[in-house]
C-alpha positions in Angstrom: 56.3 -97.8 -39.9 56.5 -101.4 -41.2 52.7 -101.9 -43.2 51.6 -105.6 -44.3 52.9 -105.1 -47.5 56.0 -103.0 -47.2 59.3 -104.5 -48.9 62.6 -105.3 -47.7 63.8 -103.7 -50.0 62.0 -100.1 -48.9 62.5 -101.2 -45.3 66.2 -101.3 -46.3 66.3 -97.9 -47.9 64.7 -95.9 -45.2 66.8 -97.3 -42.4 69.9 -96.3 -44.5 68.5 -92.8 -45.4 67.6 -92.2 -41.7 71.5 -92.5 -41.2 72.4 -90.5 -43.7 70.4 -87.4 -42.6 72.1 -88.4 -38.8 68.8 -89.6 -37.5 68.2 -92.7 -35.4 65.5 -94.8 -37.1 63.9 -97.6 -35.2 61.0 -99.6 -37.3 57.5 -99.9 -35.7 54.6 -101.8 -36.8 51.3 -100.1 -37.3 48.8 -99.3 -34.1 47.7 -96.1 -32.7 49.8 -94.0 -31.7 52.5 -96.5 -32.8 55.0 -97.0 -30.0 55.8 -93.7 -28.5 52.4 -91.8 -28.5 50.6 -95.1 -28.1 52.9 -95.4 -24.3 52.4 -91.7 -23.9 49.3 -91.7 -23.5 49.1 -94.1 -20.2 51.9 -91.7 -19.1 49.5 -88.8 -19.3 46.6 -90.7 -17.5 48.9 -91.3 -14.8 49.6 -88.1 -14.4 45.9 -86.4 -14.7 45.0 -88.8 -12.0 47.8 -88.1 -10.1 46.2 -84.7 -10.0 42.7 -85.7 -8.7 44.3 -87.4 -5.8 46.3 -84.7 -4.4 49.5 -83.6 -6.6 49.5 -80.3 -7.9 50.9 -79.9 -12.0 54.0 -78.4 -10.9 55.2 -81.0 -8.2 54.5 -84.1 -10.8 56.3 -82.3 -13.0 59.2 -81.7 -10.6 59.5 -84.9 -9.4 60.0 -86.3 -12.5 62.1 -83.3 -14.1 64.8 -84.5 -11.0 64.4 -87.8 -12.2 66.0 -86.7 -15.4 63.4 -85.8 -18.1 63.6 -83.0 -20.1 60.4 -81.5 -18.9 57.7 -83.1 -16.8 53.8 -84.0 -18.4 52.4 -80.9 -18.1 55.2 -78.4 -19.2 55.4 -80.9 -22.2 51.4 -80.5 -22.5 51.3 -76.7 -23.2 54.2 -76.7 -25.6 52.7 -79.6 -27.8 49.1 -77.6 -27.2 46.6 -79.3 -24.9 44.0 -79.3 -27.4 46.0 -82.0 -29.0 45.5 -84.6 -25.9 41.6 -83.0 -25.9 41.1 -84.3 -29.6 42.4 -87.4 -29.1 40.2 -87.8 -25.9 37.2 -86.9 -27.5 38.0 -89.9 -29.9 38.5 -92.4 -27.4 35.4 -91.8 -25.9 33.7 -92.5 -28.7 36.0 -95.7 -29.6 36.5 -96.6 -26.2 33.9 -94.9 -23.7 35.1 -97.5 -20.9 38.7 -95.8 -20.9 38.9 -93.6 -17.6 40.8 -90.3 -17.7 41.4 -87.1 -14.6 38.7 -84.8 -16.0 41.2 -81.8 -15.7 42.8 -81.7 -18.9 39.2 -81.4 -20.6 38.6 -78.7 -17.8 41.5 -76.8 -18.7 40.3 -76.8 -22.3 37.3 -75.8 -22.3 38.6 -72.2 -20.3 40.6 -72.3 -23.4 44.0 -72.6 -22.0 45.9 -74.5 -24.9 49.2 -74.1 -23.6 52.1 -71.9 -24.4 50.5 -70.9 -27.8 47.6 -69.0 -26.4 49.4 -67.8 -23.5 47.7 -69.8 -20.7 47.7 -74.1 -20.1 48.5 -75.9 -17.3 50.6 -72.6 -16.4 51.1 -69.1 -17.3 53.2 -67.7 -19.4 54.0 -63.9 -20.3 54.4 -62.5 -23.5 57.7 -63.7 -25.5 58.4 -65.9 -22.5 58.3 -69.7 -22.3 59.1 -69.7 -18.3 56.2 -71.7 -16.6 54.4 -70.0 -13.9 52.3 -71.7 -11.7 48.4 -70.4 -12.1 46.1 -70.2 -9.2 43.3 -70.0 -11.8 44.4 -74.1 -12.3 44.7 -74.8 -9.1 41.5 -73.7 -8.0 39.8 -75.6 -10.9 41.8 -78.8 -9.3 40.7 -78.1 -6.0 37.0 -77.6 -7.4 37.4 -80.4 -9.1 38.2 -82.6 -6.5 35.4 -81.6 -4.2 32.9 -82.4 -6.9 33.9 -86.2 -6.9 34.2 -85.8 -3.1 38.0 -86.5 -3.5 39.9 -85.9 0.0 43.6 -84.9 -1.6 46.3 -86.7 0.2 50.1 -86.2 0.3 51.6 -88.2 -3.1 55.2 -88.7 -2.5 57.9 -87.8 -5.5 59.0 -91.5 -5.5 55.1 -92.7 -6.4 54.6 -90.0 -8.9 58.0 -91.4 -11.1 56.7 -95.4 -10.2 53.4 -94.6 -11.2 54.7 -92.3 -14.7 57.5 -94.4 -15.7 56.0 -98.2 -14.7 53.4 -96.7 -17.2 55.5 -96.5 -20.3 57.1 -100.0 -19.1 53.4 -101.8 -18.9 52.7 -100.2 -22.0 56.2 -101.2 -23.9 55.2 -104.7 -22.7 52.8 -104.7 -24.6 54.1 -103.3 -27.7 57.0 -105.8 -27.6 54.6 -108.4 -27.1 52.3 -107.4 -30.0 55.2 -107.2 -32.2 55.0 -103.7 -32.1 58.3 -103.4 -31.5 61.3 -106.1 -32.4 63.0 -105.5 -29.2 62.7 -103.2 -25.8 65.8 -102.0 -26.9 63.9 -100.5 -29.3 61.4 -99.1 -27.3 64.3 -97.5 -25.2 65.6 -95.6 -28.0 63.0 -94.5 -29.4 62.3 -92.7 -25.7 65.8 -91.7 -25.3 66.2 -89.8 -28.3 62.4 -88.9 -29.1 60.9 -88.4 -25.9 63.5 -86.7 -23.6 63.6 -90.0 -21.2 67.1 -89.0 -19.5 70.0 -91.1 -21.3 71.7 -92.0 -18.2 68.7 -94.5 -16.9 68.9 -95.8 -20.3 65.1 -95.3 -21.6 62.0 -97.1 -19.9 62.7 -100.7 -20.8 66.3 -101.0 -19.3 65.4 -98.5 -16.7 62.6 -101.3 -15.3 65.5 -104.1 -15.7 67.2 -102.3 -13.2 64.5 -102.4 -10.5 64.2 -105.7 -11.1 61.1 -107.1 -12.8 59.7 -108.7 -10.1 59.7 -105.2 -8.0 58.3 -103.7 -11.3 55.2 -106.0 -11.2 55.2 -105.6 -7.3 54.2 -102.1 -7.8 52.1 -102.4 -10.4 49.6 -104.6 -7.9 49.9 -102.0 -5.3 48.9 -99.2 -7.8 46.0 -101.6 -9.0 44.3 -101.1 -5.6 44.1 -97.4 -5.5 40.2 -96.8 -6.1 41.0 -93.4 -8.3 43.7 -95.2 -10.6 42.8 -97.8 -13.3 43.0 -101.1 -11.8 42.7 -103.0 -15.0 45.6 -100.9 -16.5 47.7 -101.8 -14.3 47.3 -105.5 -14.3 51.2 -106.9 -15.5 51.7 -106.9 -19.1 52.1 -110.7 -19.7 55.7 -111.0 -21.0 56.9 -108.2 -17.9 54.9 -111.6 -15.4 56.9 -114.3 -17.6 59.9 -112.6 -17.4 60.0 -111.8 -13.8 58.8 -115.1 -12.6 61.9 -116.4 -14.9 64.3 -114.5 -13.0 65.0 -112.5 -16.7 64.9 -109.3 -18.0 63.5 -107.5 -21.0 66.9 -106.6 -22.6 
């Protein structure tokens, strides 16, 4: 992390000892959650409202698992410990009370279901064991949850659960990159390719939305801006992605 005041000269050193110890370094400037939490967290939105429309933990989780990630949002929930993402949203709504989340994850927390730690999260888990095991205990707390904000589920197809996961983390790069954040989106791709198990082969979020084509990118991101139970002004084009794909151009 690259402070105001931080020298070349200790810029320098760290990159070098990160390759000594056989780690990839990328340098970030300073925000919250810096570059990989801070596009993690739009991720995890996604996917908590995702579950208030219809998807249940373990298909958003498999749809995106086939798309290559190491494990989907909610798997990677209860190993991190959900009280983690509870914190954080207890902060927010005190920094930012305007920012909208699923209610589910706060649900799941307050039954005291912190993930693989105490046994119970998202899924459940026997003794010793880290196999997930869908819990009907969650999924009637969905289902209640639903019918309290008069939420008539609907069929979410696999191909809009990985648009609406991954063109998260793209938006959100944008916007990092553009901040200065990050140097490059190259940058942004490695830090998810080695850092956030974003599956190598598609080449990490940045590149991954290259290869869609930017226009197509942006293209979704206006149809997902007109879903009443998303967050519309999220998913309003990062600047540079709307520069870049009126240009014709590409983020790497």
């Amino acid at each position: 992390m690259r402070g105001k005041k931080t020298g070349k000269d200790v810029m320098a050193t760290v990159m070098a000892m990160a390759k000594k110890i056989k780690k990839t370094a990328v340098v970030s400037g300073v925000c919250d959650g810096f570059i990989g939490n801070r596009m993690i967290e739009q991720y995890s939105r996604q996917a908590g409202f995702l579950l208030d429309e219809g998807a249940t933990p373990q298909q958003v989780d498999r749809a995106i698992e086939k798309f290559g990630f190491a494990m989907g949002p909610f798997r990677m929930g209860d190993l991190a410990g959900n009280d983690i993402g509870w914190a954080i949203r207890k902060r927010r709504a005190q920094e930012r009370p305007n920012m909208l989340y699923s209610r589910t994850a706060d649900k799941l927390c307050e039954l005291g279901r912190f993930g693989q730690k105490t046994g119970a999260g998202w899924y459940d888990y026997k003794e010793g064991k880290r196999d997930a095991i869908p819990s009907k205990l969650v999924e009637d707390m969905i289902v209640e949850h639903r019918k309290s904000l008069g939420i008539e589920p609907r069929k979410i197809s696999d191909e809009e659960i990985v648009q609406r996961l991954v063109f998260a983390l793209v938006n959100e790069g944008a916007r990092i990159v553009e901040e200065g954040i990050a140097a490059r989106a190259s940058d942004i791709d490695m830090v998810y390719i080695t850092g956030y198990g974003f599956p190598i082969h598609r080449g990490g979020p940045m590149l991954y939305a290259d290869q869609v084509g930017l226009f197509n990118v942006a293209h979704a991101m206006k149809r997902f801006q007109a879903n009443p139970r998303d967050d519309a002004k999220f998913w309003e084009p990062a600047p540079l992605l709307l520069k870049l794909a009126s240009e014709g151009k590409t983020f790497s």
